[in-house]
MIKEKOL-732825 format. One record per residue (C-alpha): residue number from 1; x negated, y, z. Coordinates in steps of 0.001 Angstrom, whole numbers, plus 500000, padded with zeros to 6 digits. Example, Ala and Ser with C-alpha at 12.3 -4.5 7.8 and 13.67 -1.06 7.14 Angstrom:
REM MIKEKOL-732825
(1, (487700, 495500, 507800));
(2, (486330, 498940, 507140));
//
This chain:
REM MIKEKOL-732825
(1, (500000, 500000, 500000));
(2, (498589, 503653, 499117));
(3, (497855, 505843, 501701));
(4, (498036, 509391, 501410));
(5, (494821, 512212, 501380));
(6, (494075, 515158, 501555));
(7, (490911, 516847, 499218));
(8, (490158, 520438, 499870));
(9, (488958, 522943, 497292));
(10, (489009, 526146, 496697));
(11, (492122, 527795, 494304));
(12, (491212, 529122, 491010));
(13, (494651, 529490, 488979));
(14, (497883, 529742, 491332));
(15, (500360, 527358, 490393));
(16, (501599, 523535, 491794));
(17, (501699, 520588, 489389));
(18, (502455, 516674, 489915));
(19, (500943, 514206, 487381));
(20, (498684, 510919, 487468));
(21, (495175, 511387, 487922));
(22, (492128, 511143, 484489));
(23, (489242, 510909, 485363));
(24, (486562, 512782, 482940));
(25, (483759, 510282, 483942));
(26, (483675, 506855, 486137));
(27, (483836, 507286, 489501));
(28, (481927, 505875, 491449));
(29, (483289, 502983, 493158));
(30, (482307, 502179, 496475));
(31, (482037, 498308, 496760));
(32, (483470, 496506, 499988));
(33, (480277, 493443, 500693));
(34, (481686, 491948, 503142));
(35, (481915, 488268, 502941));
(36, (485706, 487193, 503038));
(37, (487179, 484991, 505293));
(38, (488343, 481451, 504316));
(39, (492396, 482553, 504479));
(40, (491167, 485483, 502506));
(41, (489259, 483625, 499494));
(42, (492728, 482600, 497525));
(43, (494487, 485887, 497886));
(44, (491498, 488153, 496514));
(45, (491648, 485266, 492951));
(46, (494951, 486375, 492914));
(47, (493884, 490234, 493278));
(48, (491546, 489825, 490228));
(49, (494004, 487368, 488493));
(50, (496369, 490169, 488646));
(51, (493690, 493153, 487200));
(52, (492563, 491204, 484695));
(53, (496370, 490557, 483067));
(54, (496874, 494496, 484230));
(55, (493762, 495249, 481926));
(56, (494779, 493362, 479170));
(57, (498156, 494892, 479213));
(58, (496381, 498052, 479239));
(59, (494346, 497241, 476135));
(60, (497894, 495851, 474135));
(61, (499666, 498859, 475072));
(62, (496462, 500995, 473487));
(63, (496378, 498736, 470538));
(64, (500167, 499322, 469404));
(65, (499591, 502985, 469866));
(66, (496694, 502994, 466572));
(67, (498059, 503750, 463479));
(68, (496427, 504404, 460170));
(69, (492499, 504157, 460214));
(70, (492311, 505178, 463735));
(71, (493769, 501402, 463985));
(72, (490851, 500149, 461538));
(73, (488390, 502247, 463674));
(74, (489372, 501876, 466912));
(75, (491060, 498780, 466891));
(76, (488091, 496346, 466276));
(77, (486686, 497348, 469847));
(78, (490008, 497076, 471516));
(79, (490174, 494089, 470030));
(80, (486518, 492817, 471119));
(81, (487186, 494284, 474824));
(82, (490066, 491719, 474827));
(83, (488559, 488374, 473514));
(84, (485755, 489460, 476398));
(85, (489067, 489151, 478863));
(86, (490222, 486433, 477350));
(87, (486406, 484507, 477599));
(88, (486723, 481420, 479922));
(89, (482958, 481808, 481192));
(90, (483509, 485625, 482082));
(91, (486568, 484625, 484189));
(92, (485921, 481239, 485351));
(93, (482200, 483077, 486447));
(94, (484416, 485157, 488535));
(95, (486775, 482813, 490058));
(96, (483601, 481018, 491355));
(97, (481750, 483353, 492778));
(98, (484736, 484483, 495066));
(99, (485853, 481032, 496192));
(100, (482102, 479485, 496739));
(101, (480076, 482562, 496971));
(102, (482827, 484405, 499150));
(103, (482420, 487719, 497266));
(104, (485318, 490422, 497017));
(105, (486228, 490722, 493788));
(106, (484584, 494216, 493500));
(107, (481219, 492733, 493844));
(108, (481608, 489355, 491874));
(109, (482494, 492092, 489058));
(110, (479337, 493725, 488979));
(111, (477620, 490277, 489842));
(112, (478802, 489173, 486589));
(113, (478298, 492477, 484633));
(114, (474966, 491962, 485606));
(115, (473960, 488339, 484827));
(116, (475735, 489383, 481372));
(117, (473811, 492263, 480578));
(118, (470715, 490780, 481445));
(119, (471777, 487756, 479427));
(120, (472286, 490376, 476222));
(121, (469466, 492436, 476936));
(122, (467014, 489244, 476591));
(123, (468649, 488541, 472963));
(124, (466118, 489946, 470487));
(125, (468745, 491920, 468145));
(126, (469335, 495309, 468121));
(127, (473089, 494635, 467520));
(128, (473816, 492246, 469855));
(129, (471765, 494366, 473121));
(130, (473687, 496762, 472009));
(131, (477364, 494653, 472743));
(132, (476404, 495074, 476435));
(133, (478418, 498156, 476155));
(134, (481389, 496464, 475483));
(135, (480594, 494518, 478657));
(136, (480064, 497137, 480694));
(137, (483694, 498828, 479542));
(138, (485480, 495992, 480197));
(139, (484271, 495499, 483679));
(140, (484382, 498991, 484189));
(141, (488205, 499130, 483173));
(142, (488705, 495834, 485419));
(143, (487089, 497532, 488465));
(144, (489227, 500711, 487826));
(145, (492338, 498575, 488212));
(146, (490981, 496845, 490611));
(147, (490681, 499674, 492888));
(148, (494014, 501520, 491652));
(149, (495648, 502421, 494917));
(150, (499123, 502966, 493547));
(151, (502404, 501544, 494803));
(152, (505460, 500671, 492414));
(153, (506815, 503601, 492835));
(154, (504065, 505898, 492360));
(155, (503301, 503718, 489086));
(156, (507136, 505077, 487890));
(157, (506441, 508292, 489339));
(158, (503417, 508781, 487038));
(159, (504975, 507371, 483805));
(160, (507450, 510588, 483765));
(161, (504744, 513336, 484481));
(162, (501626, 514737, 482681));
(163, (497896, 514302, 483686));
(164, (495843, 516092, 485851));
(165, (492400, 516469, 484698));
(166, (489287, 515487, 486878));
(167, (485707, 516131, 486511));
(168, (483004, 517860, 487417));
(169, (483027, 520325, 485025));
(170, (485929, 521889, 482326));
(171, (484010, 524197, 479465));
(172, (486145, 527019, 478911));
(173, (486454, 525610, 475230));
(174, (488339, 522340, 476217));
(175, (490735, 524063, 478903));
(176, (492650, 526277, 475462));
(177, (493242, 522901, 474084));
(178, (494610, 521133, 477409));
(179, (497863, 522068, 477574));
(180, (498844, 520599, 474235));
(181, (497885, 517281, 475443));
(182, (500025, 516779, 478264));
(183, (497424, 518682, 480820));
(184, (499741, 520595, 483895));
(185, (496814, 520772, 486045));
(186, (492637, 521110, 486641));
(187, (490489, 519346, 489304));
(188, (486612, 520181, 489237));
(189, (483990, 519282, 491728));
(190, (481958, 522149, 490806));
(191, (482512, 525681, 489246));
(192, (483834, 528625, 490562));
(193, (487432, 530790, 490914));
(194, (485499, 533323, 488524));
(195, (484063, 531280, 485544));
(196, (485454, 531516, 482155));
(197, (487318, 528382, 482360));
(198, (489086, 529456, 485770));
(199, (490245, 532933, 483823));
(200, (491263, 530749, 481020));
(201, (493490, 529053, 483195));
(202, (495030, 531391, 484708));
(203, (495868, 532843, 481605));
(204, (497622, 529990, 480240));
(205, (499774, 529617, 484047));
(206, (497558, 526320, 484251));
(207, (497178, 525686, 488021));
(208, (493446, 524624, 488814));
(209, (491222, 523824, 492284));
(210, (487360, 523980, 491896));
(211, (484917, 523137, 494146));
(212, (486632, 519428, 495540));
(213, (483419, 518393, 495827));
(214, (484691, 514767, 497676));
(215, (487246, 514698, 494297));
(216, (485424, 512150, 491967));
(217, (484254, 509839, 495120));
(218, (487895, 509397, 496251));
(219, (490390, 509798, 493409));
(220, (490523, 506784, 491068));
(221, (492100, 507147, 487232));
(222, (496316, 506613, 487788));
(223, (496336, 507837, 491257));
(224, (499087, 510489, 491777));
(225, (498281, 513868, 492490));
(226, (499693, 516937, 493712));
(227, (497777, 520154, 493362));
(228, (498146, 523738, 494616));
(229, (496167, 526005, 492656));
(230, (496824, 528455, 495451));
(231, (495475, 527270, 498868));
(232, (492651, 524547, 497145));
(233, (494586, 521441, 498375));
(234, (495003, 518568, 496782));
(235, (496728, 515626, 497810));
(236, (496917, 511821, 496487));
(237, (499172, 509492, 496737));
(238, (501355, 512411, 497755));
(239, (504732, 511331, 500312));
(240, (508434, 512338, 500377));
(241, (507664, 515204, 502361));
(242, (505134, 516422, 499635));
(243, (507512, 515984, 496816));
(244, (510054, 518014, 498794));
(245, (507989, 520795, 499063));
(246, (506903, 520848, 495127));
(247, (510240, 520943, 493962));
(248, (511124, 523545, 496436));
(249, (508418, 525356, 494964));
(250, (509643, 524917, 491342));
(251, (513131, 526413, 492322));
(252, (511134, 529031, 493663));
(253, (509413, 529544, 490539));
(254, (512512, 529468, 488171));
(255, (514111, 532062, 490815));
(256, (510888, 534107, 489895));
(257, (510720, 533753, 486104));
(258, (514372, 534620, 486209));
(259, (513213, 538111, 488005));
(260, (510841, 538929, 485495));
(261, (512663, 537995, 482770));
(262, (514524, 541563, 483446));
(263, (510929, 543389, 482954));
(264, (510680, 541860, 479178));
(265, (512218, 545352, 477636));
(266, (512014, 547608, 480601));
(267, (509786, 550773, 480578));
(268, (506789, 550520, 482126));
(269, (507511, 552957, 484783));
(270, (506307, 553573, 488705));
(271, (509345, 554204, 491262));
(272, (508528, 557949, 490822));
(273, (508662, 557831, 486884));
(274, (505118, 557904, 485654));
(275, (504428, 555773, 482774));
(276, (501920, 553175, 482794));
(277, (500247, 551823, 479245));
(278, (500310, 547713, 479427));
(279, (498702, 546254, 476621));
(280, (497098, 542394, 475756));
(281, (494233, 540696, 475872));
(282, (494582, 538323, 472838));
(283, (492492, 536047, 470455));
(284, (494813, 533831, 469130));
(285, (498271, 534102, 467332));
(286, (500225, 532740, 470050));
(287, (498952, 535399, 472270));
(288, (500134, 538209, 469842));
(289, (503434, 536419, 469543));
(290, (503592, 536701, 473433));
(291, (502246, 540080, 473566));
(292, (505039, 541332, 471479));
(293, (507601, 539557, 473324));
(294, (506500, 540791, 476484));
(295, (506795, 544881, 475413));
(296, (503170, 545090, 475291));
(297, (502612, 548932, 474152));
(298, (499540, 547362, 471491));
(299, (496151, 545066, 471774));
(300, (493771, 546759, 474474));
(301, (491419, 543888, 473516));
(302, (490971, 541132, 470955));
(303, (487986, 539310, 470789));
(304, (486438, 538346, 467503));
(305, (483822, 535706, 468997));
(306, (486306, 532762, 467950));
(307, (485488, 533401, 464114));
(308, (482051, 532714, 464720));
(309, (481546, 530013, 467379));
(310, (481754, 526066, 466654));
(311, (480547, 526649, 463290));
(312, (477231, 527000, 461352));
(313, (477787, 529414, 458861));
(314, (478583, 533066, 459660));
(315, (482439, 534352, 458401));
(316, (481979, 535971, 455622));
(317, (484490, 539482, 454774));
(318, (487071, 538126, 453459));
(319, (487633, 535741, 456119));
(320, (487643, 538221, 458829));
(321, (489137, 540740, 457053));
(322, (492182, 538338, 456639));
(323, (491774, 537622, 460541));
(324, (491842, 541103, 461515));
(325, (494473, 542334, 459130));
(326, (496892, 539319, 460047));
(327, (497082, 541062, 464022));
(328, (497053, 544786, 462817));
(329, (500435, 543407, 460838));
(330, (501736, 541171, 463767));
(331, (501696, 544312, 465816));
(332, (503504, 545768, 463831));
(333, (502503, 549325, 464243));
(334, (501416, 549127, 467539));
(335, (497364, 549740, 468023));
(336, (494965, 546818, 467967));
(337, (491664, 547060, 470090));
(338, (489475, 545140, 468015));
(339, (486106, 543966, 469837));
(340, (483188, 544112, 467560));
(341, (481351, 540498, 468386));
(342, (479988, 540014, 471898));
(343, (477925, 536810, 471457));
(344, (474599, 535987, 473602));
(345, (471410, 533549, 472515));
(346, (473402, 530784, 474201));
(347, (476442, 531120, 472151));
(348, (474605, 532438, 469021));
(349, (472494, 529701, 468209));
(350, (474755, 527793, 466709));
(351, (475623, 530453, 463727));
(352, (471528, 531032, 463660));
(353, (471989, 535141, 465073));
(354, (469996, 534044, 468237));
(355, (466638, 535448, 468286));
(356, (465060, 532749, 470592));
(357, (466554, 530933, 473586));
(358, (467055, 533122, 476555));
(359, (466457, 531965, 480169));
(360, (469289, 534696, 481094));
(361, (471611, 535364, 478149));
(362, (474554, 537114, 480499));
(363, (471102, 540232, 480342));
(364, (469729, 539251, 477171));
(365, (470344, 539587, 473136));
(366, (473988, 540240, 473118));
(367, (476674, 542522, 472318));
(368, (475713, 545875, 470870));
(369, (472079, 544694, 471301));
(370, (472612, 541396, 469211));
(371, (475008, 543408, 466330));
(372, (472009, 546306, 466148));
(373, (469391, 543724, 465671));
(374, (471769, 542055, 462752));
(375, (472783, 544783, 460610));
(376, (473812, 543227, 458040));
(377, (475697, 541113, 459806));
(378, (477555, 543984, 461958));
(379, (478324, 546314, 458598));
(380, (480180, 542587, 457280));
(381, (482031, 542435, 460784));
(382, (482693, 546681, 460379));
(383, (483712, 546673, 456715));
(384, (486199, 543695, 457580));
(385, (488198, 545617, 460279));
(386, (487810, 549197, 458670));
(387, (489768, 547363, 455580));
(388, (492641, 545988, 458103));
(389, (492469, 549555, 459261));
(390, (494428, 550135, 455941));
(391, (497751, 547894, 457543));
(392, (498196, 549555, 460767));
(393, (496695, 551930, 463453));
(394, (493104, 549964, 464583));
(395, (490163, 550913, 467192));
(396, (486656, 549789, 467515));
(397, (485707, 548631, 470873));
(398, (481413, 548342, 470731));
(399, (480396, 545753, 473745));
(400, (477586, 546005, 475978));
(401, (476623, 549805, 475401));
(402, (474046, 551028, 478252));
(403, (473682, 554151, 476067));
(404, (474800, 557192, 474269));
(405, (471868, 556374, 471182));
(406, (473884, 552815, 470916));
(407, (477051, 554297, 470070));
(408, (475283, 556867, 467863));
(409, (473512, 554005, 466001));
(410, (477129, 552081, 465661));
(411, (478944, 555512, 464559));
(412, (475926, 556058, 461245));
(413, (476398, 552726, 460308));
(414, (480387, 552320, 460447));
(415, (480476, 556092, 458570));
(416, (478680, 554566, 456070));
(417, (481018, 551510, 455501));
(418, (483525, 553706, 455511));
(419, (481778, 555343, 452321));
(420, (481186, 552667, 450715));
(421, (484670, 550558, 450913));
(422, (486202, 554127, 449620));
(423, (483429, 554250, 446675));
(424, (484586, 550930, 446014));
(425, (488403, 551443, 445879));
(426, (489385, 550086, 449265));
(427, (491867, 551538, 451266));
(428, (491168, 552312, 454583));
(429, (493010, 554430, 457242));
(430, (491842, 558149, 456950));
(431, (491547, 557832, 461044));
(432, (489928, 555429, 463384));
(433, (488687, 555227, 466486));
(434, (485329, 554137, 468232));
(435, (484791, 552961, 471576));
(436, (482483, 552350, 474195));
(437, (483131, 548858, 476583));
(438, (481755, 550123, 480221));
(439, (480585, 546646, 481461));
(440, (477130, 547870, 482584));
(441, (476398, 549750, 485419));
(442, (473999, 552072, 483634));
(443, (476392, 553183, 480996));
(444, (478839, 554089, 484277));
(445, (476573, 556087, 485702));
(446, (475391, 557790, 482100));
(447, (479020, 558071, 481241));
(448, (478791, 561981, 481365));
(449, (476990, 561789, 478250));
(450, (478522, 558753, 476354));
(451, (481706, 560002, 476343));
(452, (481378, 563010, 474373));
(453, (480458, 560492, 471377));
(454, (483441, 557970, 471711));
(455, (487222, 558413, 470926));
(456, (488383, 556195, 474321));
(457, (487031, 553497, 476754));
(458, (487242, 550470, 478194));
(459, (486574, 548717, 481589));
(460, (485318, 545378, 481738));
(461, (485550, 544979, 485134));
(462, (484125, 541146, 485319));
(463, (480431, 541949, 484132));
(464, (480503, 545711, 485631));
(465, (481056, 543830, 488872));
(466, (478751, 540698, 488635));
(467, (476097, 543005, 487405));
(468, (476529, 545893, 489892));
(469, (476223, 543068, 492950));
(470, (473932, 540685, 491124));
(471, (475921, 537981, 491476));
(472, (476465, 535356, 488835));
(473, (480315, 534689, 488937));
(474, (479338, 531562, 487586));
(475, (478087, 530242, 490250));
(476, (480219, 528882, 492452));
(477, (477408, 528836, 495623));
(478, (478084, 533488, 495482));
(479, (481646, 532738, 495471));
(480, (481971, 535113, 498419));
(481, (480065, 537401, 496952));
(482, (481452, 538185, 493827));
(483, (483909, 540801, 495123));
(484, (485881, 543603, 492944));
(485, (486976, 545238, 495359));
(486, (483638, 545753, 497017));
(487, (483311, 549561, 497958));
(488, (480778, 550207, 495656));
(489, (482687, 548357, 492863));
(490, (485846, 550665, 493672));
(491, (483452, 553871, 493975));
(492, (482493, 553432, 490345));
(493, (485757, 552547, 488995));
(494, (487005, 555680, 490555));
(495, (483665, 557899, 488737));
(496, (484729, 555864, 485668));
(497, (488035, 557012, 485079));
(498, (487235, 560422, 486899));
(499, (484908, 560753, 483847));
(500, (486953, 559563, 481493));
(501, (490070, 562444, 482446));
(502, (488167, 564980, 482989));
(503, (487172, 564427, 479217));
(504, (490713, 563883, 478170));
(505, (489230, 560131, 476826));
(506, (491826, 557198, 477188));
(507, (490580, 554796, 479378));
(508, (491933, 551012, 480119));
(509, (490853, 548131, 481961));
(510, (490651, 544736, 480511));
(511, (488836, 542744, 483464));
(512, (490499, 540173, 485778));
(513, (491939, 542987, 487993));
(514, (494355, 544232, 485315));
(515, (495873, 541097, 485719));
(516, (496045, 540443, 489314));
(517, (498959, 542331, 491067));
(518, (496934, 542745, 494375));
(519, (494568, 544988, 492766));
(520, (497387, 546704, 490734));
(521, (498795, 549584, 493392));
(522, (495201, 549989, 494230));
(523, (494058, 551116, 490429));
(524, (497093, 553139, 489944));
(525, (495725, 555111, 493420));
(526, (492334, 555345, 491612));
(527, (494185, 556793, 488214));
(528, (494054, 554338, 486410));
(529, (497155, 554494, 483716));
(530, (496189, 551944, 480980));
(531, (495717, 547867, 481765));
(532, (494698, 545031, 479507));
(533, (495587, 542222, 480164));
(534, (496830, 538238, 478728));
(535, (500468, 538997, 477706));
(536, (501375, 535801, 479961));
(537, (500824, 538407, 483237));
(538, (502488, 541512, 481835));
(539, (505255, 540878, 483088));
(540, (504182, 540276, 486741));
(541, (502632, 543710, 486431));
(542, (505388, 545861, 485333));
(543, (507537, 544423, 488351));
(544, (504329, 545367, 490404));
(545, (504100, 548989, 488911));
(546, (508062, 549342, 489256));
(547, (507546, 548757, 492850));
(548, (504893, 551154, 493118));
(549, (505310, 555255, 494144));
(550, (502213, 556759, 491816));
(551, (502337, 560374, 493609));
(552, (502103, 558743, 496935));
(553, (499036, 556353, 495949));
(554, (497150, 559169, 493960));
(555, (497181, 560607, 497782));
(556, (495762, 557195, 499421));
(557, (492771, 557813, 496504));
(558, (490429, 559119, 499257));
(559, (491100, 556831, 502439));
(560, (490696, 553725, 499565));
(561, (487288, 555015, 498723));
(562, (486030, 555371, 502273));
(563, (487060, 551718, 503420));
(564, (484385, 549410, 503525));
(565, (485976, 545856, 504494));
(566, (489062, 544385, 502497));
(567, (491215, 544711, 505952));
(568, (490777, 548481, 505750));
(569, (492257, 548513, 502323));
(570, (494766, 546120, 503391));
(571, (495664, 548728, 505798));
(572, (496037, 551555, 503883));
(573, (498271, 550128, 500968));
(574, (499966, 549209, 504130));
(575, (500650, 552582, 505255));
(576, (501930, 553171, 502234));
(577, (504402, 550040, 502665));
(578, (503328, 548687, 499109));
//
C-alpha cells in the first residue's frame, strides 16, 4: 500500500496541478539486501511474476500505439525488449536466485543484469556488446515497476490526468513545448525561481517547484503527484484530504478567472482615473493572439532571437521581414516594440556570430555589442523591420546599450537603411522610432546623456537587477539574493523614470516585475505608467491597477525610497491600505 510524502522545494510558477509522475532520467533505486525469510521467498516470485507481466503489458500497450515508420523504427526494439521478457534463462535466472539465493527481487535484478552484461561484453562483436543496452532497459523498466508504489486507485487516478515532469533540470527551450504534450506541472532538483525556464513558466500559468533536491531519490515514474507552485510542496501518493484541498483550489481559481474575465475590455484605469499603458511581451503568434484579446494597448517587447536560434544558417531578409511584418499586421494598428537580436557567445555559436566561447556570456559579446561587431548582419535584421515599418506603426528597441556612442552608432547605420530601401523602391513608414533597453547599470546612471539620442525606453528589470547586485539569477545557491526590490534596485528605477519624464521620453518596463502584482502599486508610486508584460498576466494587472489610488501612491514615493528591508515597504503600501 502507498504511503503518502511530503518533498519540499521552493515555488517558482504559482499554480496547483495533479498528474502521474515522468521521470526525465532513472532514479536511482535504492535496493533493499536483506536476505528474506523462508515465508517470505514465495511471495517476493510472485512480486516479480507480477512486474514482469506488468512490463510486458507496458511494452504491448507501446507497441499498438506505433503507426507508420515510427512502427518500423521503433517497433523492432519494443519488440526485442519483449522476447528478452519472454527469455526462459532471464526469468528462470531470477526465480532462482530468490528462492535458493534468498535475494529480494530488486537485487536478483541487477544480479542478473550483471552476469548478462558481462556475458555480452565478453562477445567479440561490436553489435552484439552493444545489445547490452537492450538489457539494461529491460531490467531497468522491470525495476521501475518493481518499485511503483501505487495503489489501484491511484493507478485510475493517474490514467485521467496529465504528467508532471521530473528532473533535474528543464531548458527554457523544452518548457514552450510542454504544455502541448499533456505537461500541467514542473519538478526540478536544481534551478532557481529566477531562471529563464521558471519565467517561462509562469508565463504559460504552468505551476513549477525547483530546488526538491530529495525529488529524483524518492519519486518513482507513475507515482501520483500533487504540486503547489506556490509554497514549494509537493506531495506523492497524495490522500483524500489532499484531493479536497486541490479541487477547492480549482473552484477558487474558476471564481478568479471569472473576476478577470470583466478586465478583458475595461480601461486601464487607477481608482482615481489615471491611465496606465499595458502592453505584451510576445515572440510567438499565440502570444499576439492573446495580447489582442487581452486589450493590450500594442507590443512593448518582441524578441527576435527565435529566428535565429536552433538553426545553422542566419535568416536571411525576406524571412524576417515576413516575421516582423506578420505582428505589425496582427496588431492591427497598435505599436510593435521590436527587439533588435540580443544573442550571447553561448547562444550564438550555433548560427556562427560568436566570436569565441565566453567563460561569462550574460557580460560578454552580446546585444548591441554582438549586432555592432556584425554589421552586416544587423543592417539585414534593420532593413527587415524598417520594411514591416511600411504595415503599421513599429519601434526599435537596441539591447544592451551602456552608452550614448552605441545608440549613435545604431542611429548612422539604420539612417542609412532607411536610404537605401527608399533608393530601392521600398516603402517604409516616413516615422520610426529608436530605443535604448536600460538593462545595465552604467547606461542608468549615464541616462542623462542617452536620452537626448533615443525616441523612448525600456526597463529590463531582470539583468538591471542581477547586474546591479552581482548575482547570477541563475543560480539557484543566490536565490536570496537576487532581490528587485532591494533599495538600491528601487533607487535606480525611481532615477530611471525620473530621467526619462523629465525628458518627456516614454518609458516602460518589461522585466519580471511588470508582471507580478506585488510589485505593481509599488511602480505606479515610483511613476511608472507603461508595463510590459506576457499577455497571459495583463489581466491580473489591470484588476491590480483598478484597485490602486495613483495620487495617493505618487505621495508614498519618498517613504518607499527610504525603506531598507521588504517589511518596511510592506508597511507603507500598508498605510496606504493597498
Amino acid at each position: 500500500m502507498s504511503s503518502r510524502f511530503v518533498i519540499a522545494g521552493t515555488g517558482a510558477a504559482r499554480g496547483m496541478a495533479l498528474g502521474r509522475a515522468r521521470l526525465l532520467r532513472p532514479s536511482q533505486i535504492r535496493l533493499d539486501e536483506r536476505p528474506l525469510a523462508e515465508n517470505e521467498v514465495e511471495p517476493e516470485v510472485e512480486r516479480l511474476r507480477a512486474a514482469l507481466l506488468h512490463a510486458r503489458e507496458e511494452l504491448k500497450v507501446l507497441r499498438d500505439k506505433l503507426h507508420g515508420a515510427l512502427a518500423r523504427e521503433v517497433g523492432e526494439f519494443i519488440d526485442a525488449h519483449s522476447l528478452i521478457l519472454d527469455d526462459p534463462e532471464l526469468t528462470e535466472g531470477l526465480y532462482t536466485l530468490i528462492r535458493k539465493g534468498r535475494y529480494r527481487a530488486g537485487v536478483a535484478l541487477k544480479m542478473q543484469r550483471d552476469r548478462l552484461a558481462a556475458a555480452f561484453d565478453a562477445i567479440d562483436d561490436p553489435y552484439f556488446r552493444s545489445r547490452r543496452e537492450d538489457i539494461d532497459h529491460v531490467i531497468g523498466r522491470v525495476q521501475t515497476v518493481l518499485h511503483r508504489d501505487t495503489t489501484p486507485a491511484e493507478r485510475q487516478i493517474a490514467s485521467r490526468v496529465g504528467t508532471i515532469l521530473v528532473g533535474d533540470a528543464i531548458a527554457p527551450a523544452e518548457v514552450a513545448h510542454l504544455t502541448e504534450h499533456g505537461v500541467l506541472g514542473l519538478v526540478t532538483t536544481g534551478g532557481s525561481p529566477l531562471s529563464h525556464s521558471a519565467i517561462l513558466a509562469r508565463s504559460l500559468r504552468l505551476p513549477m517547484v525547483v530546488g526538491a533536491r530529495e525529488a529524483l531519490e524518492r519519486i518513482a515514474d507513475d507515482d501520483l503527484l500533487l504540486i503547489d507552485g506556490g509554497s514549494g510542496e509537493i506531495v506523492a501518493h497524495p490522500t483524500a484530504q489532499d484531493l479536497i484541498r486541490y479541487r477547492q483550489f480549482q473552484r477558487e481559481l474558476a471564481r478568479s478567472f471569472d473576476q478577470l474575465a470583466r478586465f478583458k475590455h475595461a480601461p486601464s484605469l487607477t481608482a482615481d482615473g489615471i491611465h496606465i499603458h499595458l502592453f505584451a511581451n510576445a515572440e510567438m503568434p499565440a502570444d499576439l493572439a492573446q495580447a489582442r484579446a487581452c486589450g493590450a494597448e500594442g507590443v512593448g517587447l518582441y524578441r527576435t532571437e527565435f529566428l535565429f536560434l536552433q538553426r545553422r544558417e542566419l535568416p536571411d531578409e525576406e524571412e524576417q521581414f515576413t516575421a516582423y511584418r506578420n505582428v505589425v499586421l496582427a496588431m492591427a494598428g497598435a505599436p510593435v516594440t521590436i527587439r533588435t537580436l540580443d544573442l550571447g557567445a553561448d547562444k550564438a555559436d550555433a548560427t556562427g556570430l560568436a566570436l569565441a566561447a565566453e567563460p561569462n556570456p550574460a557580460l560578454g559579446v552580446r546585444g548591441v555589442r554582438l549586432a555592432l561587431r556584425w554589421p552586416a548582419v544587423f543592417a539585414t535584421q534593420l532593413r527587415a523591420i524598417l520594411r514591416a515599418s511600411a504595415f503599421g506603426p513599429v519601434r526599435v528597441l537596441v539591447p544592451m546599450v551602456t552608452n550614448a556612442g552605441e545608440i549613435g552608432e545604431v542611429r548612422v547605420l539604420i539612417e542609412s537603411c532607411a536610404r537605401e530601401l527608399r533608393s530601392s523602391g521600398y516603402e517604409i513608414a516616413d516615422h520610426y522610432e529608436l530605443g535604448a533597453m536600460i538593462e545595465v547599470p552604467a547606461a542608468a546612471i549615464a541616462l542623462p546623456t542617452i536620452i537626448r539620442h533615443v525616441d523612448f525606453i525600456a526597463i529590463g528589470t531582470n539583468d538591471l537587477t542581477q547586474y546591479l547586485l552581482a548575482v547570477d539569477r541563475n543560480n539557484d545557491a543566490l536565490g536570496e539574493l537576487y532581490d528587485p526590490l532591494h533599495p538600491a534596485v528601487l533607487k535606480l528605477l525611481a532615477q530611471i523614470i525620473a530621467t526619462a519624464t523629465r525628458a518627456k521620453k516614454p518609458v516602460t518596463l518589461c522585466g519580471e516585475m511588470a508582471a507580478d502584482t506585488r510589485c505593481t502599486p509599488l511602480l505606479m508610486a515610483l511613476g511608472l505608467t507603461g508595463f510590459s508584460m506576457h499577455p497571459s498576466s495583463l489581466l491580473e494587472v489591470r484588476q491590480a491597477i483598478a484597485a490602486c489610488d495613483h495620487a495617493r501612491l505618487r505621495k508614498l514615493a519618498p517613504r518607499l525610497l527610504r525603506a531598507q528591508t521588504k517589511a518596511a515597504l510592506d508597511r507603507v503600501l500598508g498605510d496606504a491600505k493597498i
